[in-house]
Each structure stands twice: as structure tokens, then as C-alpha cells.
N, C-alpha and C positions, 0 to 999 in steps of 0.2 A: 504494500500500500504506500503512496504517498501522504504523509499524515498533515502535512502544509505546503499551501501553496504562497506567494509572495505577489504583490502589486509592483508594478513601474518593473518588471523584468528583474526585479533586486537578487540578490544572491539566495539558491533555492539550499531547503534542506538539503543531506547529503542521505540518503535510504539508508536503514539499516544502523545508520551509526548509534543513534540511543535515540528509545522513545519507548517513554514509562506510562503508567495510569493506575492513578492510587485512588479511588473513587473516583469519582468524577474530572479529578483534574488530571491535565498529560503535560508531563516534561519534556522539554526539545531542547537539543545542545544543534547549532548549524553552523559549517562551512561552507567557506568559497573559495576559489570555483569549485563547484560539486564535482568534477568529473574526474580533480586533481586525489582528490581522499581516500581512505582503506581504513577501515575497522575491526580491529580485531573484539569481537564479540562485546560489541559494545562498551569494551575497556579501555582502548584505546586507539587513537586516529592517526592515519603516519599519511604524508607526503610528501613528493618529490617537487623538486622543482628546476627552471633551468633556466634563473635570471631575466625574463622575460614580463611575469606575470606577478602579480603580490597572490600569496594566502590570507585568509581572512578567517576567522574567528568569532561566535556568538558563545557566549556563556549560556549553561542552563537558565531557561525561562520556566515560569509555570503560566498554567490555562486553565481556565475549569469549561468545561464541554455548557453552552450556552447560557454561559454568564453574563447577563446585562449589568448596565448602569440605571439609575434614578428613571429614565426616560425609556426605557426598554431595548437601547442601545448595547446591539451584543459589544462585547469588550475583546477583544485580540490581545494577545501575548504579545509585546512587540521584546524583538533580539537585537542587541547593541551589538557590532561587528569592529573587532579590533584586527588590526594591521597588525602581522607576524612576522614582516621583513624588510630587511633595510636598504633604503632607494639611496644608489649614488650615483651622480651627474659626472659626466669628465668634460672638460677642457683642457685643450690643448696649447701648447704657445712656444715656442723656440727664443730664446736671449737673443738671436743672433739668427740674420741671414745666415752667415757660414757657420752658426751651431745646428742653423737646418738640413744644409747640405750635408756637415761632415755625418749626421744621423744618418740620413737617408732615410725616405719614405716609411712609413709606421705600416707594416704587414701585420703585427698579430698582435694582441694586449689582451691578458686574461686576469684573472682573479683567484687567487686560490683559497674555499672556502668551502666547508660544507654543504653538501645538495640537498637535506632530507633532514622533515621536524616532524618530532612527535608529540601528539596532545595527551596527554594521562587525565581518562575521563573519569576516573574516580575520586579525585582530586577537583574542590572547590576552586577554580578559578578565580589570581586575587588580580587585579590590572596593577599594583602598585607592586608588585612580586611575583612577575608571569614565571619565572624560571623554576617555582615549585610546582607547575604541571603541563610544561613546554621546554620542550627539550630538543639540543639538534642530536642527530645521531648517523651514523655510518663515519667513512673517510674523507680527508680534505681532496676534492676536488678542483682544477684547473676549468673554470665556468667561465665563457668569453662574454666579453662587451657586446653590446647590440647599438643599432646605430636608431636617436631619436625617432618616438613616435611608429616602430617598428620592428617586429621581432627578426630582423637578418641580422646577423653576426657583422658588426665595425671592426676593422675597415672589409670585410668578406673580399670576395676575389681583388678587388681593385684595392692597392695601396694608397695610402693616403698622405698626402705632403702636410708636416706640421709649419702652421703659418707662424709665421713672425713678428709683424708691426701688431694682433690684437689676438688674442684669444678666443677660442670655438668650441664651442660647444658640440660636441662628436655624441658621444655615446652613454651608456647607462647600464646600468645593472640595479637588478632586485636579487640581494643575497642576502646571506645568512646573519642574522644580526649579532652582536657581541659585548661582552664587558669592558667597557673602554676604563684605563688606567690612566690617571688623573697625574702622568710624570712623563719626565720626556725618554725616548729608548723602548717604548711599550707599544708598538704598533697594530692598531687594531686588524690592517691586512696588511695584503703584498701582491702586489701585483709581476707578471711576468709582461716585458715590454719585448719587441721584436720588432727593428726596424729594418731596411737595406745593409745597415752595414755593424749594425751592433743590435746586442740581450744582453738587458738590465734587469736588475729585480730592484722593485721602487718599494719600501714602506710607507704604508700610508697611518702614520702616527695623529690621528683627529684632533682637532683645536675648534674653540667655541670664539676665543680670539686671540688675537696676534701672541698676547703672552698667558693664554690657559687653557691647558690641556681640556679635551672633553672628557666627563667621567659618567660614567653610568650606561645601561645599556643601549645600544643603535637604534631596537626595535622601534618600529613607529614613525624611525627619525629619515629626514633626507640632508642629504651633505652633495652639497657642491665642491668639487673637487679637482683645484686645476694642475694639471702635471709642465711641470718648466721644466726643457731642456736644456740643460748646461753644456759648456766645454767639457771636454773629458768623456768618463763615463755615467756622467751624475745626472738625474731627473731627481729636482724636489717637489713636493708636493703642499699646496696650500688647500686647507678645506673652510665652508663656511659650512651653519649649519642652521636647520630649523624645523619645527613639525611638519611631522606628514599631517595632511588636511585628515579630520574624524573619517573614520570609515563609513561614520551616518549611522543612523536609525534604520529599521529595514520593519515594519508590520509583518507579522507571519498570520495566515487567515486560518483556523483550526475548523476543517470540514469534514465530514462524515464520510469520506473516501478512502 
């Protein structure tokens, strides 16, 4: 059965994952996207992902099977959906005409980070403390860049020249989010760079500003993040940061289906 359906196309339950009924009322735990999820027996919810797409997250609601208001106004469960992965922006920029050249063309930039979170549905969901029942799990993966507004891999077959007189915005990743350490040397990632003529591995150590490290966890969060190329073999990294937009509200409509 499908136990709810959603208005305005919003993120649907996932089947199967939990759905209780203690008299009259029914508990609903929802993700998104639905097609991304796996339950094992309703204990708990694992998916993959591949930088492209956010996961999304509804904590247990409750419902009572035609429950009105004052006015005879059935009442719906509505599910709050939180953001489970962290959005980074890249910008590109060379010091230097000849620090562009001596690079040569940007062919490959990846991310090395976990692919795969698990929800532990037995476990109350606190939003101020998601890490007691959201977990990443498997091995660090090499997950590439995608180029704005589109799921193809940046820069994919054609290389790309890092410009030099302003900074561009290229590419993006939704990955694994993390505990940021509030000191310098603590790098929340690392990225694998790959140009025409050089491989660099770039730390990307988060700052909220110029002199304070970010501390606390990514989830939720999007960081703008511009990689400068230097003489030598050096790319540093400047990030600005700031909320991801609510995941919103979402109605779930509890029908006899």
C-alpha cells in the first residue's frame, strides 16, 4: 500500500520503510528522493548517492485516521524534511596568465568522501544532534565534480582553461557532510586536481572568515569555495559559507489506500 500521498509533487513517502498504527493513529518516518532509499525491516534506511542530488529526511510524525479541527476540518500530519548533505560550489581562478599556462587545462577534479548514509530508525531523531541516528558508512570514495545546474561530470570530455583576470564558477558537488575542526591543519576534505601538465591534492580546511576556522558539522550547510592557482605546485583554497535554504514543510495527506 501506499499509506500517503503529498500535494505540489513534494517528496513522497519511501514504501515499506516504517508505518505503525496504535489505535487509530499511524506513524510515518519519509525520504527523498524515494527511489534513492532501502530499509532494512523497518530499522533502518541506507542510501547511496553520487554528488548530484541532496537526500532529504522527515522525522517520525503522528496522525490519527480522521481527525478534525473545531470546524470539521480533517487535520494532516505535516513532515518537516531536513537536508542530509553538504552542497559545495567551486570557483576557479589562476594568479597568473603564465600560472594558467604552466597548469594547463583542468581535465579531472574529484572529491574524496564517503558515498553512503544511514538512518537508524529506532532512534529519536534530534536536529541539534543528527549524528546519534545518521551515520555515513562504507569506504572513502573519489566522487567527481559536476558542472552547474546539471548532472554531467566538470570538466567531462572537454578540458577546461582556468581563467585568470576573475573567477568562475564551474562546478559543484553534494557530499558527505562532516565535523569541521575549529584549528588550522584539520581539513574537512581533499580534493584530487588533474590538469594538462600537473596532480595536486588540494585540502580544503573551511573558514567562516578570513581568521576563523568553521567548526561544527557541514550538514545543511553550502560553502562557496574558490581554488587559486599558484606558481609551483600549490592550489589554495578560500571558502565562504552559509545555510542551505529549509528543506520546507511538505503536508502528507493520510488516505485509506
Amino acid at each position: 500500500h501506499t499509506f500517503a500521498t503529498f500535494q505540489n509533487s513534494g517528496p513522497q513517502l519511501l514504501h515499506n520503510v516504517i508505518y505503525s498504527k496504535s489505535g487509530n493513529s499511524l506513524y510515518f518516518i519519509a525520504f527523498s528522493p524515494r527511489s534513492k532509499w532501502d530499509d532494512e525491516a523497518g530499522i533502518k534506511a541506507t542510501a547511496s548517492f553520487d554528488g548530484t542530488e541532496d537526500l532529504m529526511f522527515a522525522p517520525q510524525v503522528e496522525g490519527k485516521y480522521g481527525n478534525k479541527d473545531a470546524n470539521g476540518v480533517l487535520i494532516w500530519p505535516t513532515l518537516s524534511f531536513h537536508h542530509l548533505l553538504t552542497w559545495l560550489r567551486f570557483e576557479f581562478i589562476a594568479e597568473s596568465e603564465g600560472v594558467s599556462s604552466t597548469w594547463g587545462k583542468l581535465k579531472d577534479i574529484r572529491i574524496v568522501c564517503k558515498n553512503r548514509i544511514e538512518v537508524d530508525l529506532s532512534k529519536e531523531f534530534d536536529s541539534n544532534n543528527p549524528s546519534e541516528s545518521i551515520q555515513l558508512i562504507g569506504e572513502d570514495t573519489k566522487m567527481p565534480l559536476y558542472a552547474p545546474g546539471t548532472d554531467l561530470p566538470f570538466p567531462g570530455s572537454d578540458s577546461y582553461e582556468i581563467p585568470y583576470l576573475a573567477a568562475a564558477e564551474k562546478a559543484y558537488v553534494l557530499c558527505a557532510p562532516v565535523d569541521a575542526q575549529s584549528a588550522a591543519g584539520t581539513p574537512e576534505y581533499t580534493l584530487i586536481v588533474t590538469t594538462e601538465n600537473r596532480t595536486a591534492e588540494v585540502a580544503i580546511d573551511l573558514k567562516e572568515a578570513a581568521d576563523k576556522y568553521y567548526s561544527g558539522s557541514t550538514r545543511a550547510k553550502q560553502f562557496t569555495i574558490k581554488l587559486i592557482f599558484k606558481v609551483g605546485d600549490r592550489i589554495t583554497a578560500a571558502a565562504s559559507i552559509k545555510d542551505w535554504e529549509n528543506g520546507g514543510l511538505i503536508e502528507g495527506i493520510v488516505d485509506e489506500n
